[in-house]
C-alpha positions in Angstrom: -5.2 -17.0 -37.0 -8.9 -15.9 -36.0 -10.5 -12.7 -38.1 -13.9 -11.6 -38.3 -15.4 -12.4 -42.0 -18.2 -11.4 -44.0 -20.8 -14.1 -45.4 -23.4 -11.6 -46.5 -25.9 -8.5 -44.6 -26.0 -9.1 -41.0 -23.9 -12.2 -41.1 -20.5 -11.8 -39.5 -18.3 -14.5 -37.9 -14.5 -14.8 -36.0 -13.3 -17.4 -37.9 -9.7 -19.5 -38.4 -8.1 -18.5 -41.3 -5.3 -18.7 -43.0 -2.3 -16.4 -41.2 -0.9 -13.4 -43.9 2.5 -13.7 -45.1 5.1 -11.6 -47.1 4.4 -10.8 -50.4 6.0 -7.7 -51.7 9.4 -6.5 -50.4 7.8 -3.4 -49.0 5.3 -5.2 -46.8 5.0 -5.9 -43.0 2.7 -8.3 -40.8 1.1 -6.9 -37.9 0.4 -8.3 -35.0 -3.1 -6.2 -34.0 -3.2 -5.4 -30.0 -6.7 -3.0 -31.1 -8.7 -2.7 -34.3 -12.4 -1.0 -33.9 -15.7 -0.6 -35.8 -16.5 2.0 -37.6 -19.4 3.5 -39.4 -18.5 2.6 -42.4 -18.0 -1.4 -41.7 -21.9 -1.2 -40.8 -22.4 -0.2 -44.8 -20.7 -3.6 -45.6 -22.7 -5.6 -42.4 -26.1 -3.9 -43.4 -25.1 -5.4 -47.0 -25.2 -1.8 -48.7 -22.2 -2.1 -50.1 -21.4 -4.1 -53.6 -18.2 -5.7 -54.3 -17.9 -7.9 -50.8 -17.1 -11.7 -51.3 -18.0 -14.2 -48.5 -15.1 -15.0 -46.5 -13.8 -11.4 -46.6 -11.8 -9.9 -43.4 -13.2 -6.6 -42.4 -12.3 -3.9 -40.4 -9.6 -0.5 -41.2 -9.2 0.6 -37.9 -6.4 -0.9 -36.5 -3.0 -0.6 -34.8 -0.3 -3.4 -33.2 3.3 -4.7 -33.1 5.3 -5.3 -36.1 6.0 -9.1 -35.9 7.7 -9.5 -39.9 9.0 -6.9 -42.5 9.9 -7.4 -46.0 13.1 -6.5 -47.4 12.3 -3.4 -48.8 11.0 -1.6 -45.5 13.6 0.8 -44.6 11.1 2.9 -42.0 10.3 -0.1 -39.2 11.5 -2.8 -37.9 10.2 -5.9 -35.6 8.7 -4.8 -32.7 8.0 -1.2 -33.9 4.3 -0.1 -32.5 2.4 1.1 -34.8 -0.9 2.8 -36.1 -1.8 2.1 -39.9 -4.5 4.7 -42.0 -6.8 3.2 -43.6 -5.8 4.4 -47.3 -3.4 1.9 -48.8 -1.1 4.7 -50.8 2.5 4.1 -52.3 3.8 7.4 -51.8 5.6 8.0 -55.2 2.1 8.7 -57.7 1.0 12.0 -59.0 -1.3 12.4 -56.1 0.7 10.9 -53.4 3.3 13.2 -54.2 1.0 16.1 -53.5 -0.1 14.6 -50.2 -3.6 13.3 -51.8 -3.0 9.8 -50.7 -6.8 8.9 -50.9 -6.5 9.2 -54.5 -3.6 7.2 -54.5 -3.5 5.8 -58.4 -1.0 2.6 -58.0 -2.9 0.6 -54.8 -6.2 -0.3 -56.2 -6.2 -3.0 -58.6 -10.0 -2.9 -59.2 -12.6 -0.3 -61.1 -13.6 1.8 -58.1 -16.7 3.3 -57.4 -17.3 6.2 -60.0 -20.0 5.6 -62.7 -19.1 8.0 -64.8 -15.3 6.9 -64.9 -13.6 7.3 -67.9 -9.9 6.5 -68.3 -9.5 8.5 -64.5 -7.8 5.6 -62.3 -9.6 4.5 -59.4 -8.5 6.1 -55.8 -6.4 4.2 -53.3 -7.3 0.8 -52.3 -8.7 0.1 -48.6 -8.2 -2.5 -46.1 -11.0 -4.3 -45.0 -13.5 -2.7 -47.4 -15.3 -4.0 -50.8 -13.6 -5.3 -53.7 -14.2 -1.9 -55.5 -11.5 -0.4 -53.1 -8.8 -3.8 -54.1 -10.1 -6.3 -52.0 -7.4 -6.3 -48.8 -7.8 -8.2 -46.1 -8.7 -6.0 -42.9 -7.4 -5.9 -40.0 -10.5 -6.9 -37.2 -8.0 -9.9 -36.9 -5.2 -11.5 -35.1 -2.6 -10.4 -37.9 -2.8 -8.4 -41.1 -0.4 -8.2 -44.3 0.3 -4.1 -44.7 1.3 -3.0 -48.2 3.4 -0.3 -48.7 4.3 0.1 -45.5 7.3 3.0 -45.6 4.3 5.5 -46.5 1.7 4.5 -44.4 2.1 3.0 -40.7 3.1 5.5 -38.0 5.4 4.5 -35.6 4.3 5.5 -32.6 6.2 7.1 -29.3 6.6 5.3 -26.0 3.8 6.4 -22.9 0.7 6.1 -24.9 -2.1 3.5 -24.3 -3.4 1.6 -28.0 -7.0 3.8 -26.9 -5.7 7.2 -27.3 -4.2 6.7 -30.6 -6.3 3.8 -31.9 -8.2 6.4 -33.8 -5.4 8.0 -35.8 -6.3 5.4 -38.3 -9.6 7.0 -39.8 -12.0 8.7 -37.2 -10.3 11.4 -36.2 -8.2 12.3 -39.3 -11.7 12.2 -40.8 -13.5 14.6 -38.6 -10.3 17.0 -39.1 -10.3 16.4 -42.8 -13.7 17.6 -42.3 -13.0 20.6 -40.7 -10.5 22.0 -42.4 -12.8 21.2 -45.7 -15.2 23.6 -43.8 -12.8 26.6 -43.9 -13.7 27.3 -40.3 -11.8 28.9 -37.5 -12.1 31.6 -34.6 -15.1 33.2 -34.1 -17.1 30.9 -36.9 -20.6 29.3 -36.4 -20.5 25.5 -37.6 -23.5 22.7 -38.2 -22.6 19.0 -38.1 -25.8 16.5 -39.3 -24.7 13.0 -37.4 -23.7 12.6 -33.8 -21.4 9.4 -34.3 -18.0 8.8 -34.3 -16.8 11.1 -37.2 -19.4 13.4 -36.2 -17.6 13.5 -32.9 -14.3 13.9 -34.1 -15.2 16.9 -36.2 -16.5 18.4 -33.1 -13.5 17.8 -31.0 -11.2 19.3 -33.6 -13.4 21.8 -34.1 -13.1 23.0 -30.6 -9.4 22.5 -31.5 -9.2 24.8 -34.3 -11.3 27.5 -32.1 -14.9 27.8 -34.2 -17.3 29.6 -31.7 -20.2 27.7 -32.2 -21.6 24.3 -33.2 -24.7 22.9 -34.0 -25.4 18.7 -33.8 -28.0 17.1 -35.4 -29.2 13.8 -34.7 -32.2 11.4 -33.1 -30.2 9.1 -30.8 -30.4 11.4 -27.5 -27.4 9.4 -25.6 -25.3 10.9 -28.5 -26.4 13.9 -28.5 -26.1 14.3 -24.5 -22.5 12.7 -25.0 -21.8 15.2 -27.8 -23.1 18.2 -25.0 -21.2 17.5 -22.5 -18.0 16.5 -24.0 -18.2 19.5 -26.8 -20.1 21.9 -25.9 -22.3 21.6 -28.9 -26.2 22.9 -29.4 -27.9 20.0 -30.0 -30.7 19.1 -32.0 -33.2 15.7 -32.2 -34.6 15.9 -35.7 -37.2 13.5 -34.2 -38.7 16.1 -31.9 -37.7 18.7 -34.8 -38.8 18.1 -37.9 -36.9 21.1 -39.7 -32.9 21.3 -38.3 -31.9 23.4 -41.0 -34.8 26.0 -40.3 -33.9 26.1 -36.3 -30.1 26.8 -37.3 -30.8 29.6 -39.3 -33.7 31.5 -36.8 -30.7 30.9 -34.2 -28.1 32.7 -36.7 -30.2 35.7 -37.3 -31.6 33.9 -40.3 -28.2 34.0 -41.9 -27.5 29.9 -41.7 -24.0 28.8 -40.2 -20.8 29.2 -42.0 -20.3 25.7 -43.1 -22.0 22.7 -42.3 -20.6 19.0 -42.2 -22.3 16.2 -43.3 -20.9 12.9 -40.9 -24.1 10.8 -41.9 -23.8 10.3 -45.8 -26.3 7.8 -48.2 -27.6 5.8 -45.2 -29.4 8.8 -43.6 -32.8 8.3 -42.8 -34.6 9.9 -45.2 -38.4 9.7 -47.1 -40.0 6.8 -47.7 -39.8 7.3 -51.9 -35.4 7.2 -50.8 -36.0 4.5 -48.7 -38.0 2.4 -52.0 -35.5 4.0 -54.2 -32.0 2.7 -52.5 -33.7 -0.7 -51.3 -34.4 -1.1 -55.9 -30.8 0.2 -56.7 -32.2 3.1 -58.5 -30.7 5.7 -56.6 -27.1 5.7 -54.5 -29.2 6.5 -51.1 -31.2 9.0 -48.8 -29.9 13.0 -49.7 -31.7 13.9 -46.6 -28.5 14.9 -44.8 -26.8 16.3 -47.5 -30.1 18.5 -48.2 -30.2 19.9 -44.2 -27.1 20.9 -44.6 -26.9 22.7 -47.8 -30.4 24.4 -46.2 -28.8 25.3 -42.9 -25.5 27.2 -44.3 -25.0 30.7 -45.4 -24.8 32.1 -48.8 -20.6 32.0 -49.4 -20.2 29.2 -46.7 -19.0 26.0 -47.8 -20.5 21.6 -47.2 -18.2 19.5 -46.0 -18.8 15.8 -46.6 -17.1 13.4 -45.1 -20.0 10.8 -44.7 -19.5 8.1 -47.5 -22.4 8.7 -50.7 -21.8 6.7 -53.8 -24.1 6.8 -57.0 -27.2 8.4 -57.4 -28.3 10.4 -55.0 -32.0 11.9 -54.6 -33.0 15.1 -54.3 -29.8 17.0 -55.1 -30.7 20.4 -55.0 -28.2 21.8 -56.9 -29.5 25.3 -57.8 -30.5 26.2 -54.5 -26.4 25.2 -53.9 -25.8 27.6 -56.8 -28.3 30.6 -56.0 -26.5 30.6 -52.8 -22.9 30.8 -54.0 -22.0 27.3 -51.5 -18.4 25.3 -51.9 -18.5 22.0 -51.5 -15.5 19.9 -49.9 -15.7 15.8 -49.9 -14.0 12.6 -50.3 -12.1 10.0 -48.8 -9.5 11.3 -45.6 -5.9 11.9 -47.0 -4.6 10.2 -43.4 -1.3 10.1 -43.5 -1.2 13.5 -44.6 -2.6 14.7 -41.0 -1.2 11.8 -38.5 1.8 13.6 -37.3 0.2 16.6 -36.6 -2.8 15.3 -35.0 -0.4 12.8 -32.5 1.4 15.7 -31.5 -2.2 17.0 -30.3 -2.7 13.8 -28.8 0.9 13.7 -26.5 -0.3 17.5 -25.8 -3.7 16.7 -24.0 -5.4 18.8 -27.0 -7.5 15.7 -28.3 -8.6 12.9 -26.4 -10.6 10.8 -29.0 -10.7 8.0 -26.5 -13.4 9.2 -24.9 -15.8 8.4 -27.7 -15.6 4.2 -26.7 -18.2 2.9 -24.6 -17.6 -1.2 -25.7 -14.6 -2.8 -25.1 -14.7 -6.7 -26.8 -12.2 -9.5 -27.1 -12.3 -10.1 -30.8 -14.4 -13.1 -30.1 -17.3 -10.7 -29.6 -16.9 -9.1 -32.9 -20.0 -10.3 -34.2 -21.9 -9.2 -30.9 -19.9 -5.8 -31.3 -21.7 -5.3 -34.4 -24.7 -6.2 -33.8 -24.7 -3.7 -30.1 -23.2 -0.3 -32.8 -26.0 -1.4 -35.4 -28.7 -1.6 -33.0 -27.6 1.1 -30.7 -28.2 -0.6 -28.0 -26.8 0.0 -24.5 -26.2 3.5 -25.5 -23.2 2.2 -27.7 -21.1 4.8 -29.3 -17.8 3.4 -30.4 -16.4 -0.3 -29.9 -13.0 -1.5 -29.8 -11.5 -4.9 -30.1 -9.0 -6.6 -28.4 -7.2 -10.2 -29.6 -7.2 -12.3 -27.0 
């Protein structure tokens, strides 16, 4: 089959590899009709990542046709259409029985990503993602092995296109992760630092859940215009303003918002001692982001972060966090847990999370997908791949 591989920062190729077969009773092989980029392949491309080994399959967006099942899957059968999340969770754990399935303690055979780790098993493993996370092949390919697949793959109803629903497998659970992390509803005043795809997402369901205002920060003004006119958002270009946080709070009667999400995480463009910092290994990434939005929100109101930090990070201001009483909300998306509800939104014309793509690409043109989100060139917001 052809996949798109990793040999190292800025050095993807679609590739013939060896086709996935059965090799637990509980697992199916998919055939993928769409599988997308996300935000957090470009960590891996941009080499940010550790744990990546050359020849690795990427990508955890992803939906298709069942095409083999193994003798334990009960839930699906050939020909099923599904969408699959992009935690790898068994279902039966301590966690997964309390619908945490990102912290899913039987699917990652590796360490994880926590320093300070103790005896504390890792969280669930991830397709398409480091070696830290299991090492699973993802699924920007032709076919793709799914583990445990009576917990996670959604079969999906008849009448709706691979775009619309495409997305339940990380975006948009992510942005509504985010969001209910925020504790905001009706009436409430919201910031969100990043205008990309999860950014997006936690606007749109935002809007669902009825908050009354939201603020978007970003530099990249076809985002921000996108973000405008799609959610009705204030937005702000922290290149022509050089304090965010500080125009949120004048417009809030100096209060700051309820809660503020932060969709960028350790990659945001920060200082030039961050910059040195990450590039020698000393610290996890840029806290520029993360810094706004603790600035921006009210005393009692509550940080969301569902943009991906790891390590060290700088500039943690953690008693200005304290002397204003903030919660703070994070982590990796519990998908599964949210899927049904947020496909029932989907059928209903409530969420169109479709409208985010701008690049549609055989998978051939994976490599020139990446390249176009990395770059942002020709205004790209959100590509999708198609096997030929």
């Amino acid at each position: 089959m052809k996949a798109l591989t990793w040999h190292g920062a800025h050095d993807v190729r679609v590739e013939t590899v060896a086709d996935p077969v059965i090799e637990f009773p509980e697992d199916i092989i998919l055939r993928i009709t769409a599988t997308a980029i996300c935000g957090s392949d470009l960590h891996l491309y941009r080499g940010k990542v550790p744990g990546m080994k050359d020849g690795d399959i990427m990508g955890h967006e992803f939906m298709g046709i069942v095409e083999d099942v193994g003798s334990g899957v009960t839930r699906l059968k050939r020909g099923d259409r599904v969408v699959v999340p992009f935690t790898i969770s068994c279902g039966t754990c301590f966690f997964c029985e309390k619908q945490l399935y990102a912290a899913c303690e039987e699917t990652n055979p590796a360490r994880g990503a926590i320093i300070n780790k103790k005896q504390i098993p890792p969280g669930a493993g991830l397709f398409g993602f480091t070696h830290l996370y299991g090492g699973y092949s993802g699924g920007q390919a032709e076919l793709v092995r799914v583990p445990h697949a009576n917990v996670g793959p959604l079969k999906l109803p008849e009448g709706l296109a691979d775009e619309q629903v495409l997305f339940l497998s990380d975006i948009l659970p992510t942005g509504y992760q985010a969001v209910l992390n925020a504790a905001v509803g009706p009436g409430s005043t919201l910031a969100i630092f990043g205008a990309g795809p999860v950014g997006c997402m936690a606007a749109a369901c935002a809007r669902l859940l009825g908050v009354e205002r939201i603020f978007m920060v970003d530099h990249h003004p076809y985002r921000l215009a996108f973000a405008k006119a799609t959610y009705g958002v204030e937005p702000i270009n922290f290149d022509e303003d050089d304090d965010p946080a500080q125009t949120i709070i004048a417009a809030t009667n100096n209060h700051g918002v309820d809660a503020s999400i932060d969709a960028v995480g350790f990659e945001a463009k920060g200082s030039t001692v961050e910059t040195v910092l990450a590039t020698l290994k000393i610290e996890g990434g840029s806290g520029k982001a993360l810094r706004q939005a603790m600035a921006a929100t009210r005393r009692g109101g509550t940080v969301s972060v569902p943009g991906v930090y790891s390590g060290f990070i700088h500039g943690f201001l953690f008693g200005d966090a304290f002397d204003k009483g903030l919660a703070f909300r994070m982590g990796q998306t519990h998908v599964q847990q949210y899927m049904p509800a947020l496909l029932e939104h989907i059928q209903n014309g409530d969420l169109k999370p479709e409208a985010i793509i701008t690049h549609r690409l055989d998978l051939d043109q994976a490599a020139e997908g990446y390249r176009l989100f990395d770059k942002k060139e020709e205004d790209c917001r959100k590509v999708v791949l198609t096997p030929a």
